[in-house]
C-alpha positions in Angstrom: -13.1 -28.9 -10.0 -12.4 -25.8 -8.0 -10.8 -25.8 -4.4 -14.1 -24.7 -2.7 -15.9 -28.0 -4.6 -13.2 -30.1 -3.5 -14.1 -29.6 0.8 -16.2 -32.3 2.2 -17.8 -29.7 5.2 -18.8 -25.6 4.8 -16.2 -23.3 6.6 -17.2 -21.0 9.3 -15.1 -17.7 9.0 -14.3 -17.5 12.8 -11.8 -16.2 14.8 -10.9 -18.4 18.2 -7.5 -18.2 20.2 -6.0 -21.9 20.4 -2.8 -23.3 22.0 -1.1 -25.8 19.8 1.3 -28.5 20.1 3.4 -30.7 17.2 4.1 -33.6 18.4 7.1 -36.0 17.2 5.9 -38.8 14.9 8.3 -41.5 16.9 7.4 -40.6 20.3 4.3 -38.4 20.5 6.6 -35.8 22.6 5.8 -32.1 22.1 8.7 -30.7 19.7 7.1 -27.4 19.7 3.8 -25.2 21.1 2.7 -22.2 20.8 -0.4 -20.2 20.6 -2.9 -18.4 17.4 -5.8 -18.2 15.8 -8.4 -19.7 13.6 -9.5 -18.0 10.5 -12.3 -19.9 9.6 -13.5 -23.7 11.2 -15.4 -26.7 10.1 -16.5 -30.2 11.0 -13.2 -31.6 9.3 -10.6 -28.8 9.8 -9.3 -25.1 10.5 -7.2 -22.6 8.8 -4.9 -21.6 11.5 -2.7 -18.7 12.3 0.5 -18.5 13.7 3.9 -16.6 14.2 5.7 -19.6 13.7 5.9 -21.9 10.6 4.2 -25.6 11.0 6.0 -28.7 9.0 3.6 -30.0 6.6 2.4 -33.3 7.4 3.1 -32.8 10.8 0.9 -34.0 14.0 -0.8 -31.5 15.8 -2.5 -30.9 19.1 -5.1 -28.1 19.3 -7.6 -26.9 22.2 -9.2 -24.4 20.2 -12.2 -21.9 22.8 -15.3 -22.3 21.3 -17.6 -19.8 22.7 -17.9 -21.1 26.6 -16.4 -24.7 25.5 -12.8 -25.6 25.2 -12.2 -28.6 22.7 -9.3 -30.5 22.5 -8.6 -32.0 18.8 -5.5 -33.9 16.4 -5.3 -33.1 13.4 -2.6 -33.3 10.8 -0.9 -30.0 8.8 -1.8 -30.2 5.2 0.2 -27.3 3.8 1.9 -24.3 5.6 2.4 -20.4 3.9 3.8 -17.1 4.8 1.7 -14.1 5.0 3.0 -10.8 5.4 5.1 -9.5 8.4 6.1 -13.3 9.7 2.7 -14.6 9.7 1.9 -18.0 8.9 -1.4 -20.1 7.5 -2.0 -23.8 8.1 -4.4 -25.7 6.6 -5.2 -28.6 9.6 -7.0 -31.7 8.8 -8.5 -32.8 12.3 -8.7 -36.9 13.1 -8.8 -36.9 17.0 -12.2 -35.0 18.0 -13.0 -36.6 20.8 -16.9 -37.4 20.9 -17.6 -35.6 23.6 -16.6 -32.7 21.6 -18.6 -33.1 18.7 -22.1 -32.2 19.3 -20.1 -28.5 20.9 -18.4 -28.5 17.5 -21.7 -28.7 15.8 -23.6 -26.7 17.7 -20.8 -23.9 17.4 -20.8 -24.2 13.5 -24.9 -24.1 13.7 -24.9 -20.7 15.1 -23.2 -19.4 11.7 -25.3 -21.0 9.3 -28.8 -19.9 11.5 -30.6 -17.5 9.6 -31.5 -14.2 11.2 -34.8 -13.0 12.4 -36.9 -11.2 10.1 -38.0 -7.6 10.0 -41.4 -8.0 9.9 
């Protein structure tokens, strides 16, 4: 089974600015924020970019800009890698969409997979 079989939702390659924020696993306090970029989004997750490297397995608070709506999500790292120059790729599983959130979500995701007008 390839990787792309393996994903439960399609990916949307997208590029939003979020603020982040790991947070401890005994506490919940923040033990480090900062700010990137997705590089693609879906129902269940986002490939994130960052200057900084993200523990796997580590808690995370998003509020990712979706178009006019702001969402605010958990979700947990899966793996973390180094691009070039000191740029980093997460893989983020989300768990904490808030319902309220969801149908933006959806709707956002919907506009990618619309087909476009025909010529005719």
């Amino acid at each position: 089974m390839t990787y792309s079989e393996q994903r439960k939702f399609n990916r949307a390659d997208a590029l939003n600015f979020l603020a982040y924020s790991c947070l401890s696993e005994k506490n919940g306090s923040n033990t480090q924020q900062g700010i990137g970029r997705t590089l693609n989004i879906s129902e269940g997750g986002v490939l994130l970019e960052t200057n900084s490297p993200l523990d796997p397995t580590q808690i995370i608070s998003l509020t990712i800009a979706l178009k006019e709506k702001v969402i605010d999500v958990k979700g947990k790292v899966l793996w973390c890698k180094e691009r070039e120059c000191g740029i980093f790729i997460s893989g983020i599983e989300f768990f904490g969409l808030e319902q309220d959130d969801f149908p933006h979500l959806n709707r956002y995701l919907e506009s990618f997979y619309k087909e476009p007008p025909s010529a005719d």
